[in-house]
VOGU-3710 file (C-alpha; in Angstrom, 3 decimals, decimal comma):
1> xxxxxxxxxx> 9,748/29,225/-37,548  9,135/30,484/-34,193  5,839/30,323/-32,831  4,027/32,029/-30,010  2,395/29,322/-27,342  -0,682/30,045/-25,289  1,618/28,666/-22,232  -1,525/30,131/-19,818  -4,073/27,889/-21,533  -1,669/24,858/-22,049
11> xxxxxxxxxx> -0,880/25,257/-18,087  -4,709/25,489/-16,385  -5,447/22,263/-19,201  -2,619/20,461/-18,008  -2,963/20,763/-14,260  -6,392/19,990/-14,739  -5,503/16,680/-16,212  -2,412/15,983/-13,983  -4,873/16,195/-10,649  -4,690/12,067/-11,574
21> xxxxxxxxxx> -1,546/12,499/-10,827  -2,326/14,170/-7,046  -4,799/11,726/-6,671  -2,489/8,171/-7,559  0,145/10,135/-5,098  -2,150/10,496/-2,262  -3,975/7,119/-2,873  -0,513/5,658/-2,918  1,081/6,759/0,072  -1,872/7,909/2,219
31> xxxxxxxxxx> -1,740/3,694/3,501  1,944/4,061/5,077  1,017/6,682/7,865  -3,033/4,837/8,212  -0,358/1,535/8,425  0,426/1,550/11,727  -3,303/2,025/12,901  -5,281/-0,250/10,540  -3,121/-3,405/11,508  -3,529/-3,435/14,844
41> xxxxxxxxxx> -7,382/-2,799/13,776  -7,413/-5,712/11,616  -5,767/-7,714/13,529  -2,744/-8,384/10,992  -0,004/-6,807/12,843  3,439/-9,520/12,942  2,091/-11,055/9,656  4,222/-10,101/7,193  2,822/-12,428/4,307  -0,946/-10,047/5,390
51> xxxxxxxxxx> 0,726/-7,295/5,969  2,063/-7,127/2,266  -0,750/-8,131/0,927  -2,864/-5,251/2,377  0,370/-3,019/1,337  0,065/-4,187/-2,128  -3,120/-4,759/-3,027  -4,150/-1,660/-4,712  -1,556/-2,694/-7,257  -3,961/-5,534/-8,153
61> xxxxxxxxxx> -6,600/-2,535/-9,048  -3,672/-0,921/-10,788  -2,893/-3,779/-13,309  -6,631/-3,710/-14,430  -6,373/-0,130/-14,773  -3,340/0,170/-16,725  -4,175/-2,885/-18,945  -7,828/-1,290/-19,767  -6,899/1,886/-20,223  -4,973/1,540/-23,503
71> xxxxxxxxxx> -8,062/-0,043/-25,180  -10,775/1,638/-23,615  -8,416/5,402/-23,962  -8,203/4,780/-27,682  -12,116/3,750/-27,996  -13,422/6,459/-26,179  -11,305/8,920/-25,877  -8,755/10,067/-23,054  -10,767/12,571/-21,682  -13,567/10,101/-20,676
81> xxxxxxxxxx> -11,090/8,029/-18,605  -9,856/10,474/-16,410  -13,431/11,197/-15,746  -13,873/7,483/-14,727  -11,086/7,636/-12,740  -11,688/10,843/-10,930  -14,651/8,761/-10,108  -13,183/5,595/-8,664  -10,732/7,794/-6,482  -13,835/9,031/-5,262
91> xxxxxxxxxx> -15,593/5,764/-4,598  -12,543/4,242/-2,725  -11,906/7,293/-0,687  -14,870/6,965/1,141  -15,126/3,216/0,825  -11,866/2,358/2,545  -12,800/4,994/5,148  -15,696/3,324/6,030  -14,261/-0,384/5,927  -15,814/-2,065/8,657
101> xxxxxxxxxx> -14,193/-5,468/7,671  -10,200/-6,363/6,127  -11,820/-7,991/3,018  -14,446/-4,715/2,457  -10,680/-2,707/2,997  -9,023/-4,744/0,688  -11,870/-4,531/-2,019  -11,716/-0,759/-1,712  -8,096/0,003/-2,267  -8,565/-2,205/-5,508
111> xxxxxxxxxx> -10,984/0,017/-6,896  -8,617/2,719/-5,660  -5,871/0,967/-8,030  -8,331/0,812/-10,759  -8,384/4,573/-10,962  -4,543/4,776/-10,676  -3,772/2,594/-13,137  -6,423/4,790/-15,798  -5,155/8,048/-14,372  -0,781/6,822/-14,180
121> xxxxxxxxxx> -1,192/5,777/-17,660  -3,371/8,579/-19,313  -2,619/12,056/-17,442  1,042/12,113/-18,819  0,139/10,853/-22,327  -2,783/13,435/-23,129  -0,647/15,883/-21,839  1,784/14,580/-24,286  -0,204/15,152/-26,790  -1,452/18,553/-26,394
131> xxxxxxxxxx> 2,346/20,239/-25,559  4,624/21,811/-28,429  8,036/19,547/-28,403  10,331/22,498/-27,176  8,584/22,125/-23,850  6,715/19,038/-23,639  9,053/17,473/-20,791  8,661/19,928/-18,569  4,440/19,843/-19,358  4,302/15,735/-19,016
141> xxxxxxxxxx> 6,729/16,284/-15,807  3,659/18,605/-14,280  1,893/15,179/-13,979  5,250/13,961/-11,943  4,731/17,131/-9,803  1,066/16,459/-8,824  1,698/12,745/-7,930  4,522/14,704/-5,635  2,301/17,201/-4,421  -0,715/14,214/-3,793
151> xxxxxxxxxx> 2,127/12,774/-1,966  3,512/15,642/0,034  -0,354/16,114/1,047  -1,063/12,422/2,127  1,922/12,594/4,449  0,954/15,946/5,879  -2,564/14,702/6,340  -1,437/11,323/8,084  0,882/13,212/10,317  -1,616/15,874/11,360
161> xxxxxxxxxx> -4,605/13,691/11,896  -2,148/11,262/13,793  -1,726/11,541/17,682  0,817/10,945/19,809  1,489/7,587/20,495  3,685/5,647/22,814  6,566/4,124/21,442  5,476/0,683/23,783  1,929/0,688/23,279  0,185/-2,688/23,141
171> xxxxxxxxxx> -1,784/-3,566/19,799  -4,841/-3,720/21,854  -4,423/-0,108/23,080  -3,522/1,174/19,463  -6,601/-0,493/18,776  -8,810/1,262/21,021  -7,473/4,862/20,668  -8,091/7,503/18,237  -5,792/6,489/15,975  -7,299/2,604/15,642
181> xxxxxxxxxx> -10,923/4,129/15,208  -11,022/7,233/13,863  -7,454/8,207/12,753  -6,760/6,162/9,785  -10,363/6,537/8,648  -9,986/10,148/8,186  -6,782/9,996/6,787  -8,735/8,156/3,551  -11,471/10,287/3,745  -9,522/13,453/2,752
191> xxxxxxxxxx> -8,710/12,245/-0,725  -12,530/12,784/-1,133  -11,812/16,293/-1,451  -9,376/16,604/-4,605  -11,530/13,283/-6,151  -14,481/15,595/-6,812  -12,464/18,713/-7,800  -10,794/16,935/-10,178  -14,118/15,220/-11,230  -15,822/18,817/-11,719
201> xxxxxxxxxx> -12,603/19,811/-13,857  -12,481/17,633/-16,206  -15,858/18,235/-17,577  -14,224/21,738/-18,972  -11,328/19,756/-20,245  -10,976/19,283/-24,389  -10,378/16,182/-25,873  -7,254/15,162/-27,120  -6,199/16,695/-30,756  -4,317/13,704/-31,712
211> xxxxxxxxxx> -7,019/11,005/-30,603  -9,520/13,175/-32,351  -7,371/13,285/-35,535  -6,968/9,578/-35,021  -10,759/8,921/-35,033  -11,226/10,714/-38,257  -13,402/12,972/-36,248  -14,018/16,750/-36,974  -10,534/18,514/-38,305  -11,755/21,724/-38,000
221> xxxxxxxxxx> -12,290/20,795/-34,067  -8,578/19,977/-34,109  -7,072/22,586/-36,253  -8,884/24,708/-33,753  -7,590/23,558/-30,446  -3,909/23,341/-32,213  -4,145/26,971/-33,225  -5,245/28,112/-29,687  -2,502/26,636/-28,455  0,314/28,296/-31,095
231> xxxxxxxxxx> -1,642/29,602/-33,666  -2,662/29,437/-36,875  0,916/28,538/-38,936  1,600/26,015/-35,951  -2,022/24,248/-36,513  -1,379/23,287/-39,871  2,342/22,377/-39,420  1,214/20,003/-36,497  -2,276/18,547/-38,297  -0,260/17,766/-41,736
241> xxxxxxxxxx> 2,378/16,032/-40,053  -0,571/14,073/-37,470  -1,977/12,988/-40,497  1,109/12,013/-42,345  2,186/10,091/-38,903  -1,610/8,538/-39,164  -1,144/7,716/-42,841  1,981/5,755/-42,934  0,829/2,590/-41,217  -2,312/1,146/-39,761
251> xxxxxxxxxx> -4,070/3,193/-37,647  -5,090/0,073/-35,145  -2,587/-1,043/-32,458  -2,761/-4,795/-33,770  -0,331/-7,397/-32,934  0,528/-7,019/-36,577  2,244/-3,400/-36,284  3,441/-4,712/-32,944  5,394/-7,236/-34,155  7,411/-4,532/-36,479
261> xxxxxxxxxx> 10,880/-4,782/-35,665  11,083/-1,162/-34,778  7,626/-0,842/-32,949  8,341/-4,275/-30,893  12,284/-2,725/-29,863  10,181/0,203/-28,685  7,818/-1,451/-26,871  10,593/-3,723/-24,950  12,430/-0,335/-24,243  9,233/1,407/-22,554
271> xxxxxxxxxx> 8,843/-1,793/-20,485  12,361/-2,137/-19,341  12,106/1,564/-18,376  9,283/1,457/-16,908  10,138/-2,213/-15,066  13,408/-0,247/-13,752  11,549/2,837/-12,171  9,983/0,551/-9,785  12,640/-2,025/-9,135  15,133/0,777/-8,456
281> xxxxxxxxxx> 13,703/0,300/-4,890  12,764/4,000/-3,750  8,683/3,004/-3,215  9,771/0,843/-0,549  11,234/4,237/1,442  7,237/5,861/0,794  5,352/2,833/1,788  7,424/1,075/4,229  8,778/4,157/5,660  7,611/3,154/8,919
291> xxxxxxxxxx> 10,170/0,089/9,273  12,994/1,384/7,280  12,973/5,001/10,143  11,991/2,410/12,943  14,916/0,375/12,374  16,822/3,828/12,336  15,636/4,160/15,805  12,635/6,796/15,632  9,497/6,852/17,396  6,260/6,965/15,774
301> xxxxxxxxxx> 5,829/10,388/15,862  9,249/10,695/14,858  8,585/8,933/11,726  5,684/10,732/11,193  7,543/14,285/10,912  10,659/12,372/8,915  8,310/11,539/6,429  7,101/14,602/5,723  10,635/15,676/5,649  11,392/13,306/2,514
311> xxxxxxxxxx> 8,175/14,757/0,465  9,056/18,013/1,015  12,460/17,357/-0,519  10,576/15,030/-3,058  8,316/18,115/-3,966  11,407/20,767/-4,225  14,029/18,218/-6,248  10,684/17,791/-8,735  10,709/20,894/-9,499  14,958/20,782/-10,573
321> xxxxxxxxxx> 13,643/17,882/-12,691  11,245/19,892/-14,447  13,064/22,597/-15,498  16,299/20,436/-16,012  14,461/18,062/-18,522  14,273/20,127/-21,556  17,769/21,292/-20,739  20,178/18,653/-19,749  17,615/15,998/-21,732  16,353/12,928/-21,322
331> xxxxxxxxxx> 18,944/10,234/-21,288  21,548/12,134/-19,082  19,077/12,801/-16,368  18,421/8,999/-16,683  21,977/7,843/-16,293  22,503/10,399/-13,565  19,393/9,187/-11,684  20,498/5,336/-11,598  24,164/5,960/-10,944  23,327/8,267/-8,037
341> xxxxxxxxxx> 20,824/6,021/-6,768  23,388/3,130/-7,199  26,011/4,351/-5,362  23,562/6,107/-2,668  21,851/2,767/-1,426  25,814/0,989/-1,483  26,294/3,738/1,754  22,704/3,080/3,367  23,656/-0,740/2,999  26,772/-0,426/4,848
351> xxxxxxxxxx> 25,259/2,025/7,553  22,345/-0,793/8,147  25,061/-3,519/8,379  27,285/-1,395/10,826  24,394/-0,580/12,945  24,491/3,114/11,992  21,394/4,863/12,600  19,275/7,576/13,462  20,266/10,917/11,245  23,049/9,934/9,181
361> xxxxxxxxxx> 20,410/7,810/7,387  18,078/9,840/7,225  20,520/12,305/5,256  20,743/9,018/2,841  17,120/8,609/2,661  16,641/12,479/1,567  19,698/11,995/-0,680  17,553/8,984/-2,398  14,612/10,744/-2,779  16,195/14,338/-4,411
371> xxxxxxxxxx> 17,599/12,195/-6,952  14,763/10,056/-7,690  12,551/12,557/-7,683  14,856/15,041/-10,244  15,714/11,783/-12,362  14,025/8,336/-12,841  10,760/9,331/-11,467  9,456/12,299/-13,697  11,579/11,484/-17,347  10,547/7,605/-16,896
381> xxxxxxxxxx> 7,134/9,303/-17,689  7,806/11,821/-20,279  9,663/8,937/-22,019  7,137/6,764/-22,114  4,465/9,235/-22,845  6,749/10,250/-26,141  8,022/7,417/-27,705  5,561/5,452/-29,219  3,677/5,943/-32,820  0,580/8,376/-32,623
391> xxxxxxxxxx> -1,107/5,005/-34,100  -0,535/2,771/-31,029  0,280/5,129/-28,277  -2,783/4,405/-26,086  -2,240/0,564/-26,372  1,440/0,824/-25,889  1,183/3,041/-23,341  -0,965/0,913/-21,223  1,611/-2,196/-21,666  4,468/0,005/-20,407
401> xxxxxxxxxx> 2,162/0,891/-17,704  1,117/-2,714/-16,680  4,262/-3,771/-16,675  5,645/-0,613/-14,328  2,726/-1,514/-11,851  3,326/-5,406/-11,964  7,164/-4,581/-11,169  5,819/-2,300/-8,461  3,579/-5,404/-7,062  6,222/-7,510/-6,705
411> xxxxxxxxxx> 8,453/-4,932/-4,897  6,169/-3,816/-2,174  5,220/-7,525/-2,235  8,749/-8,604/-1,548  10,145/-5,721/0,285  8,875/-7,290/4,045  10,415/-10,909/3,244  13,215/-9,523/1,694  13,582/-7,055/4,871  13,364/-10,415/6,728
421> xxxxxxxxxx> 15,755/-12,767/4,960  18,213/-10,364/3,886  18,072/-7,690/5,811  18,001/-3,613/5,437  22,071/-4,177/4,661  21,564/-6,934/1,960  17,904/-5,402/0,647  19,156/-1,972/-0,663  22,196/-3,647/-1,302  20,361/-5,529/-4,036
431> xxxxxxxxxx> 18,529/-2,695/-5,537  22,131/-0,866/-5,464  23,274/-3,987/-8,201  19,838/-3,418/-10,361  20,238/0,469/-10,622  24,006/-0,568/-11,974  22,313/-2,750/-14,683  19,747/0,101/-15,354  22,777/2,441/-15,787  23,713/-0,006/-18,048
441> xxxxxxxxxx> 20,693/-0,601/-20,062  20,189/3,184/-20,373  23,689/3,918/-21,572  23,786/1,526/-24,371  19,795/1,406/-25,411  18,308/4,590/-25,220  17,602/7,705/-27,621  17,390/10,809/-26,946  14,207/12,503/-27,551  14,950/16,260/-26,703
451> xxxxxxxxxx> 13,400/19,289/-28,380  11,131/16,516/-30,875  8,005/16,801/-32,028  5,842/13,280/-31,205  6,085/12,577/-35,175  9,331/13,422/-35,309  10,558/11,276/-32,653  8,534/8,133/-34,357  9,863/8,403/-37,524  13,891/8,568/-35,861
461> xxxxxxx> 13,058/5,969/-33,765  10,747/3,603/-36,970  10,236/4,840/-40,176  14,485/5,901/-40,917  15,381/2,747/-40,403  12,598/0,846/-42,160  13,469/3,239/-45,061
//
């Protein structure tokens, strides 16, 4: 039966709920162009043990997030959260502007993580669960394109706020500029500005159908919101087969359902996936931009402008994701994403160890980021958003996530002693060998999940082979 989608309605809602996304991209990235101010500040600069510390931090705030949020998501809601987190994004913005101390700095981009980890792991599941299967990946990839967009912005910001500085300048003249006292203040302050729109917003927001239905809360509020969305026929179609999903099993995401041989396969697949997005090494090109273009012989203002260069081409090869996810599916833009990414970082490890710089690798870099951005980064999400039960999602969800964000500690961790010991040659030649295993992994483990309704998908993936 065809039905007739409110796409207008589903839209404004899912923006609304995918500014967590703008904000964890401009929280995220907003620290690489403030990076080369705030050390010399600090008084870190040389210290690369510090230096990745400071880096990673956030992540700390991130793990806390993401391992809350399942609990506290499926106790209170989803829309609640994102309300919390709008919050926190606001609290850090103008708390790590105002950092008059390294430890007051560091305690502020931890709260900053907090609200990333609530907003990475519940803006692509609640839109999840408010989007008709024949076009949910390209709805849960809107919350890939606002972490794009918050990082497109951050790097604009940072470059504009910026000034020129001399490519031999002294820590202690960095230090006493613009840049060292001002600059990289006001490059934190801006997030202050989308915090509270998206705090406003989600006031107007309605709660999730499927965590309503799951709280044996009002079913009239649900059939309701379902048949604004597609109607009347589509409200009961999708309520009967919520509550049939509901009915089968527990409703509580105890260990007991988790240790179901289906649920637990699921659970290992989400975190492998989500482990892999990380570890496929293209973060370190956002937050350690600054050393990969410096080694390729730019300037700071040079780097500056190249990085703004490689989120505009982030933002553009998004949008080929989005539209291609539906299309080409899930799994094949997967394989194509790690194999690409594979092969590109064997060139860019041979160009580092033959000492061939400047813009032949920044063509590689831009190559790495189109097909990141149109692969591995926005179906990792819609993946993880879609494949597990309506019964555990929110718990599930928030172990995939805790996992992705402990995978993405240790890489921006590592990246500077890697850099170090191995070199730019032998570091992306090492994330080269675990895209080839993620190929792998993808090839041989993974379902596609296409054109499925949420139920649908959990009873292919559970219930037919428990039967």
């Amino acid at each position: 039966m065809e039905y007739r989608f409110n796409y207008r309605y589903l839209i404004v809602i899912s923006l609304i709920s995918a500014m967590g996304g703008l904000l964890f991209g401009y929280d995220w990235v907003v620290i690489g162009g403030a990076k080369p101010f705030y050390e010399p500040y600090f008084g870190i600069s040389g210290n690369p043990a510090m230096q990745g510390w400071v880096m990673s931090c956030a992540l700390v705030g991130c793990l806390a997030g993401a391992l809350l949020s399942g609990w506290l998501s499926d106790r209170f809601g989803r829309k609640k959260l994102l309300i919390l987190a709008a919050f926190l994004f606001i609290l850090a913005s103008v708390g790590t502007g105002g950092a008059g101390s390294l430890s007051s700095f560091v305690l502020f981009r931890i709260t900053g993580g907090v609200g990333i980890g609530l907003a990475s792991t519940i803006s692509p599941m609640y839109i999840a669960e408010i989007t008709p299967a024949p076009v949910r990946g390209r709805f849960v990839s809107l919350n890939q394109l606002t972490i794009v967009i918050g990082i497109l912005l951050a790097q604009v910001v940072n470059w504009q706020i910026a000034r020129p500085v001399s490519p031999d300048a002294a820590a202690a003249d960095i230090v006493a500029s613009w840049n060292g006292q001002m600059g990289w203040r006001w490059m934190f302050y801006a997030c202050t500005v989308p915090a509270m729109l998206f705090f406003m917003l989600m006031w107007i927001v309605p709660e999730s159908p499927r965590w309503l239905a799951k709280k044996a809360r009002n079913h009239r509020q649900v059939h309701e919101f379902l048949s604004g969305i597609g109607g009347y026929g589509y409200a009961d179609k999708e309520l009967a087969s919520i509550k049939e999903s509901l009915n089968s099993s527990q409703k509580s995401a105890t260990l007991k359902i988790l240790t179901q041989p289906g649920v637990r396969k699921l659970l290992i697949t989400g975190i492998i996936l989500a482990v892999f997005q990380q570890w496929c090494g293209i973060n370190v090109i956002f937050n350690y931009a600054q050393e990969i273009f410096s080694s390729a012989g730019y300037t700071v203002s040079d780097i500056l402008f190249n990085i703004v260069i490689t989120g505009s081409v982030n933002l553009i090869f998004t949008f080929v994701g989005m539209f291609a996810v539906d299309k080409l599916g899930r799994k094949s833009l997967m394989l194509i994403g790690a194999g690409g990414l594979a092969g590109i970082y064997a060139v860019m490890g041979s160009m580092y160890f033959s000492n061939l710089t400047g813009l032949p690798l920044l063509i590689m870099v831009v190559l790495a980021i189109a097909c990141y951005a149109m692969t591995l980064a926005p179906v990792t999400w819609v993946l993880l958003s879609e494949i597990f039960p309506n019964r555990i999602r929110g718990f599930a969800m928030s172990v995939a996530t805790f996992a992705l964000w402990t995978a993405c500690f240790i890489l921006t961790y590592t990246f500077p002693i890697l850099n170090h010991v191995l070199k730019a040659s032998g570091t992306f030649g090492l994330y080269g060998l675990i895209c080839i295993m993620g190929f792998w992994f993808i090839y041989s483990s993974l379902q596609e999940t296409k054109g499925k309704s949420l139920e649908q998908i959990e009873y292919d993936m559970i219930d037919a082979k428990n039967e």
